[in-house]
N, C-alpha and C positions, 0 to 999 in steps of 0.2 A: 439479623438486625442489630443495630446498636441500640446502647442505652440511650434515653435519652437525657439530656445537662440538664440542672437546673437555671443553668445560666440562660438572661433572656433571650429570644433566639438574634434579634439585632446584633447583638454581643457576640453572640456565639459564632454568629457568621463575620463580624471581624477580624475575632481570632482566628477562626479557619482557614480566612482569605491570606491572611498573613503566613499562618504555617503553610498556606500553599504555596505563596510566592517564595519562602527560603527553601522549600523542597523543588521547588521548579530548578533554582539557583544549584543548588547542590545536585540534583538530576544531571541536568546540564554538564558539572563539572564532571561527574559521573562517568554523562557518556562519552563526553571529549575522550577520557583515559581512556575508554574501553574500543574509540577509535584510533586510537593509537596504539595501543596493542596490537589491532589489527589490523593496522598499515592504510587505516581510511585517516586524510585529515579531516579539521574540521572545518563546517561551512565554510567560515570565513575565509579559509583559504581556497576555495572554489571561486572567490571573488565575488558570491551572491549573499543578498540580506536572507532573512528567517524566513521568506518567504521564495527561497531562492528566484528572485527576478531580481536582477542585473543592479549592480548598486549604481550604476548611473542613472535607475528609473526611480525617480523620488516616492519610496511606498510608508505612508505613515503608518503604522502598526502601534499601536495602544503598548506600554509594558503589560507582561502577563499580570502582574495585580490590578491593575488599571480594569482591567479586560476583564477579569474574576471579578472586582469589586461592580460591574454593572450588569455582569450576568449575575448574580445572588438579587440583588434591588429587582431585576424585572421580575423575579420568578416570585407566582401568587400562591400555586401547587409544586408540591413537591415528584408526585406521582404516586404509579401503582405496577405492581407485577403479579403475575399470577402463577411464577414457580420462580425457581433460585436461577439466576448469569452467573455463570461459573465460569472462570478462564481456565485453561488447561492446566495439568496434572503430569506429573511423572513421578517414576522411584527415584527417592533421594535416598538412601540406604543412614545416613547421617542425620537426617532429618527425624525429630518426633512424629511418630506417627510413620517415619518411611516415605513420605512425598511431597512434593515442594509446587511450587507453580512454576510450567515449562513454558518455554520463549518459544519450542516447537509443536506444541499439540494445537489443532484447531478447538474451538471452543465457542458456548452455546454466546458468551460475554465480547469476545472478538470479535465475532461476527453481528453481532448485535450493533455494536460499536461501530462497524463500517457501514449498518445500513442508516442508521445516524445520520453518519458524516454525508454521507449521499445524500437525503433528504434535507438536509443544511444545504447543500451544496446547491439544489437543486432551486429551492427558493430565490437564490442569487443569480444564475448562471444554469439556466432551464437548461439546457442544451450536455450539463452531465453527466454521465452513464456508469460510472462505477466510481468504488471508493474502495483505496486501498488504505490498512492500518496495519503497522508495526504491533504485532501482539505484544513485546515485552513492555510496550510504551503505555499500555492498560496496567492501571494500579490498582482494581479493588473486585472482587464479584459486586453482586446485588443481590443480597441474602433475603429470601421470600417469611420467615420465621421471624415469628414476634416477638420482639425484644421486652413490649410489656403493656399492663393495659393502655397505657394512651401510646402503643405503637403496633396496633394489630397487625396480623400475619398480612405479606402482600404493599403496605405499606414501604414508602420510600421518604427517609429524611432530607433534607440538604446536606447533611452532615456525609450522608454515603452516595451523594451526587459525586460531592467535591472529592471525596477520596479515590475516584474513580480516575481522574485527570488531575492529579497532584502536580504535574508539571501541565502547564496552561499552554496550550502551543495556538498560534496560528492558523488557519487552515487555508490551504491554498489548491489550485487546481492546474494541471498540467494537461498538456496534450501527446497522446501515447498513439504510434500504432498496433497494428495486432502483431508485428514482429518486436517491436517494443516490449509490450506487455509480456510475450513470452521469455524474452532476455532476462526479465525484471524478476518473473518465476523462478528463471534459473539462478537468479543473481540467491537466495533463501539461501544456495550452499557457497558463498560466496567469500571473502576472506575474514573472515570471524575471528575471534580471538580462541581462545585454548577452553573455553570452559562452554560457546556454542557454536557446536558445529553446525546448527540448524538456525534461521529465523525466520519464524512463518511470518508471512504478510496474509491477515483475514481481508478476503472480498467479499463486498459487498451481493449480494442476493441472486446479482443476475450475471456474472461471473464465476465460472466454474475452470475445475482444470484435471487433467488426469497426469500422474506421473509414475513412472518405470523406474522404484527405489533398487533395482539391478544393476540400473545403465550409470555406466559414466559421470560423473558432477561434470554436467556442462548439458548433458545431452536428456534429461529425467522427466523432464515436462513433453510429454507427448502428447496430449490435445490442448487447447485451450477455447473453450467453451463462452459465449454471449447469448444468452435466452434460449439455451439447447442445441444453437447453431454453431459452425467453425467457425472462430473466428479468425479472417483473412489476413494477412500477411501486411496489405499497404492498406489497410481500414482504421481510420485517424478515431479516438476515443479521448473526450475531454474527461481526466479521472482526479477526484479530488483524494487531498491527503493533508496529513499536519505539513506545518515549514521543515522539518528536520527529516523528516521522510523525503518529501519533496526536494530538499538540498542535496540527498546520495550520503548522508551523515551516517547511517546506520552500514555503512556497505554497501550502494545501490546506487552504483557508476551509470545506470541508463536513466536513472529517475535526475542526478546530477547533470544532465546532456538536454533535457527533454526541453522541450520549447513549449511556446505558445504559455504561457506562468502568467497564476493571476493569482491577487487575493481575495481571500470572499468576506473577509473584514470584520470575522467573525471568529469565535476557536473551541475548540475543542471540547472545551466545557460548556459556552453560552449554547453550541449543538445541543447538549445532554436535557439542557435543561428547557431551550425551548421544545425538543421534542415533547418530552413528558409534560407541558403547560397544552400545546398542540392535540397533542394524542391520549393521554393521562394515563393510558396502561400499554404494557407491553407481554407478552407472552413469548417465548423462547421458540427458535425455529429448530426445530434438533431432525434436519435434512444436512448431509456433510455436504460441503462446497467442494472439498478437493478429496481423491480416493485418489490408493495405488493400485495399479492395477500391471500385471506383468504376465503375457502369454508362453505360454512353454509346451512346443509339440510331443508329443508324446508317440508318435508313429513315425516309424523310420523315413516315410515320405514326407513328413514335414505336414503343414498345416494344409492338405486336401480335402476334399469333398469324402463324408463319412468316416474320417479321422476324429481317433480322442485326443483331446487336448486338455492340458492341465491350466484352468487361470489363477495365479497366487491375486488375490485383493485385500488391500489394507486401506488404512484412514475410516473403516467403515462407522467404528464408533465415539462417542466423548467418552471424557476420562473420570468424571465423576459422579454426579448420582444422577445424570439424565436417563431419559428411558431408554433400555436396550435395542439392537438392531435385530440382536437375537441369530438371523439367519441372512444368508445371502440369497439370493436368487439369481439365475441369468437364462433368458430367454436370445433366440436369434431371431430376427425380422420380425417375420407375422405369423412363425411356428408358435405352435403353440405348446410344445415338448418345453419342460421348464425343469433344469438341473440347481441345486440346495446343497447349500451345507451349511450347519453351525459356526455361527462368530466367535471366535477366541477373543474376548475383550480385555485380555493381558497388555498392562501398561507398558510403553516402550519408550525408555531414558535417549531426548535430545532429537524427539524428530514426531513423524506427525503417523505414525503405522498402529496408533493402538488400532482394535476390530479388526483382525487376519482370519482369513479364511481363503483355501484352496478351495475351488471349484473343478466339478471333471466333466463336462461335457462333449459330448461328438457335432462335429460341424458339418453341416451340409450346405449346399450352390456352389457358386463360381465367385467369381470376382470381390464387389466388397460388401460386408453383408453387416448390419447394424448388430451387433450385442449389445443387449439391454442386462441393466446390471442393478436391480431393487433392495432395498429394505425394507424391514418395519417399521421402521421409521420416519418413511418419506426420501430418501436418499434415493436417486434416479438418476443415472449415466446412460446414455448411448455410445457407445465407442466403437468408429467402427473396426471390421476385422478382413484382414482381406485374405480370400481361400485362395489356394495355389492352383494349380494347374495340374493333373493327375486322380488317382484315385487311390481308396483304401481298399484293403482285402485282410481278414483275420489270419492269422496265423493258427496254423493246426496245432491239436496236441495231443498227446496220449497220455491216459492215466493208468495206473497201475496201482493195488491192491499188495497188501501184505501183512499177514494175521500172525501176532504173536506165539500163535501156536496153532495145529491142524487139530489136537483134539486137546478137550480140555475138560476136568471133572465138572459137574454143578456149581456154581458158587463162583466159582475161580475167574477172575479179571480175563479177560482178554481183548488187547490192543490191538489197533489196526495203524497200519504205517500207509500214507497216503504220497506218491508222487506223481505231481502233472509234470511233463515237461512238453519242451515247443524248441522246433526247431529257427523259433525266429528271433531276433537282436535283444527282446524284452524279455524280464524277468516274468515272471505264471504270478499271479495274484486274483483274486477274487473267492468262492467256496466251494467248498464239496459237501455231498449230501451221501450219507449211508443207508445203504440198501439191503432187506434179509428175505433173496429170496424173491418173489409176486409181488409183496407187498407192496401198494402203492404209498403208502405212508414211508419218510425216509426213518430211520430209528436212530441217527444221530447226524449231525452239521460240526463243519468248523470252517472259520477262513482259514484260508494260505497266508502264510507271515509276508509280510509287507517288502521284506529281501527281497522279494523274489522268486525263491529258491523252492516253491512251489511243493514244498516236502513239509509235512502235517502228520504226528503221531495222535489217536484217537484212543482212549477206551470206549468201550463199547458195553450198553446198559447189560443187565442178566442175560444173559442167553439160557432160555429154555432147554431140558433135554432132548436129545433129536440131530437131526441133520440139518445144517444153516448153510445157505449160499449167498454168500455177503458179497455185493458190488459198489465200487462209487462212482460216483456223477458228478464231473468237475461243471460247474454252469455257465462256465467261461465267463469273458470279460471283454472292456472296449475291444483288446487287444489279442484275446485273444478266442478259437473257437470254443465251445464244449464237447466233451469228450466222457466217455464213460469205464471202465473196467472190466475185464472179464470176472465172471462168479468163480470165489473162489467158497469150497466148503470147508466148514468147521464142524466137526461131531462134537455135542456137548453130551458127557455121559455122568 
């Protein structure tokens, strides 16, 4: 939270409206350069107003002061939150502290911000269905911590409304189809300037999307999701956004083309603020809107029926103090077998992969089979997968035993050298278990290193005096079978 002025609030809110308007001004010039750098002109040179609709359609638009000065007058509340909107985060290694705010991470604030603008939008022009927003074009979090007694925790001022939408834009509404919309995805790696190779566009709630950070810039968006369904290819979506998004200003040659343009005579900020008079609290949605997700076979036949497969997933979590995702999950269909692995929530500079996690499940059916893909968070994918044609079979192996010595005094160390090998295309990974003798209890474990290379040197606890017939037990893996050892003896005297 901010302090709060002593200056009356009337006051306080002229001055603000004013520093908003020269920050609008200077924004603006801002982003011209930084479309020129990267080879985008600006609107005007598309031959459309702010609201890109064709300047021979006469569209009054308020200036953004004008616009700010009668959105602050309506508002009676300012609002409430009941944790921190945080826009994304990256390592800035230059930066105090090490991290900066990133134009590529999704974020609890972003996304927020788009379901906004939709609900604006919606008011105007029922007939709306998503809302796309330029993340870098968000100016401020919404810090839930109390600045002082008369500004309790959760509390929101005007003062951090405005700073939110420092540049006052317009908002207007386009008409997209679902080939459209995917273009527009792909357009995020699009011809940027030298300092971001990334720009997210946050969607709104019921817009979803999957991408494959492997493949190609052009090719990376591989689903694109409407209320958990595909969405179709010639299925038309009326999508609102600010004038500057909407003109292709940022980079965004299919947003620049798009027809059907309207204004909703409203902007960016009078959204913020009627929301929270409307609604008066908000609470952070921390389910991610877009994950990577990328498949990698792992069995020489490729992705068949009873094959392990490796899935790399990212985007899984935010970048700053939201609640963790913690773990992944993935289930297939209506199995109920469910494969886990821990989230790495390592920050990743210039793009939207913090929360990675490798997943290693085995696939079973035919054709196309739904992989469901969970957090703890709420973050829910269905993506489907489609199983090849063929089958799996494990590869055999043999293990093999080798004691650093056949006898050895009381006391004395003795190692066991462990190799599986397999005569098939994959490296031996998974563990062996040591055996002395009957005993059903193993008397030591280790994995096999991760190479491959299925060779594992062991010490081995006291051995008692006597005669010991030491075996091991490989437990195999996706890939391969398990195998066991011949007894070999150790005299311990």
């Amino acid at each position: 939270m901010r302090t709060r002025s002593t200056v009356p609030p009337a006051l306080r809110r002229r001055v603000a409206l004013t520093v908003v308007s020269v920050a609008a001004l200077a924004t603006a010039a801002l982003v011209d350069s930084d479309r020129a750098q990267a080879g985008t002109a600006p609107a005007a040179d598309f031959g459309v107003s702010s609201c890109g609709v064709p300047d021979t359609v006469p569209e009054p638009i308020a200036p953004p002061a004008a616009a700010a000065q009668v959105d602050a007058q309506a508002v009676q509340t300012s609002g409430r939150i009941t944790a921190d909107f945080n826009r994304g985060r990256h390592p800035t290694p230059s930066t105090p502290g090490g991290l900066s705010v990133s134009p590529g991470a999704e974020s609890t604030m972003t996304n927020f911000i788009a379901d906004v603008q939709l609900w604006e939008a919606r008011r105007d022009t029922p007939g709306t269905r998503i809302a796309l927003v330029y993340a870098a074009s968000v100016g401020a979090d919404l810090t839930y911590a109390a600045s002082g007694p008369d500004d309790p925790a959760g509390n929101l001022t005007a003062d951090e409304i405005l700073a939110v939408h420092r540049d006052v834009r317009s908002l207007c509404t386009v008409q997209l189809t679902g080939r459209d919309l995917h273009a527009v995805l792909e357009e995020q790696w699009g011809p940027l300037s030298a300092n971001l190779s990334f720009a997210k566009l946050a969607t709104s709630k019921d817009l979803t999307y999957v991408t494959d950070y492997t493949a190609p810039v052009g090719s990376r968006i591989t689903h694109v999701f409407f209320k958990g369904r595909a969405v179709a290819p010639d299925e038309v979506f009326t999508v609102a956004m600010e004038d500057l998004l909407a003109s292709g200003s940022y980079g965004f040659p299919t947003l620049r083309d798009a027809t059907g343009r309207g204004n909703l005579g409203g902007t960016n900020l009078s959204a913020l603020f009627n929301w929270f008079r409307v609604s008066t609290i908000a609470s952070p949605d921390y389910a991610q809107r877009s994950i990577g997700v990328t498949v990698v076979p792992r069995a020489p036949g490729g992705v068949v029926s009873g094959a392990p497969i490796r899935v790399d997933l990212s985007s899984l979590e935010f970048t700053t103090n939201e609640p963790r995702a913690t773990e992944a999950r993935i289930t297939f269909g209506a199995n109920t077998d469910q494969w886990s692995r821990t989230i790495d929530p390592s920050l990743v500079r210039n793009t939207d992969e913090a929360g990675r996690a490798s997943v290693f499940p085995t696939v079973h059916g035919s054709g196309v089979v739904p992989m469901h893909i969970t957090t703890y968070t709420g973050t829910a994918f269905t993506v489907p997968l489609t199983i090849e044609e063929g089958s799996f079979e494990r590869a055999p192996t043999t293990t093999w035993a080798t004691p650093s010595t056949l006898h050895a005094k009381e006391g004395t160390p003795v190692t066991l050298t462990v190799q599986v090998g397999s005569p098939g295309p994959t490296g031996v990974i998974g563990e062996v278990s040591i055996y002395d003798g009957g005993k059903a209890k193993s008397i030591a474990w280790s994995p096999l290193p991760a190479d491959g290379s299925g060779r594992v040197t062991v010490t081995l606890p006291q051995l008692s005096k006597g005669l010991h017939l030491i075996w091991v037990k490989y437990l195999g893996s996706q890939l391969q079978e398990p195998s066991q050892s011949k007894r070999v003896p150790v005299v311990v005297w």
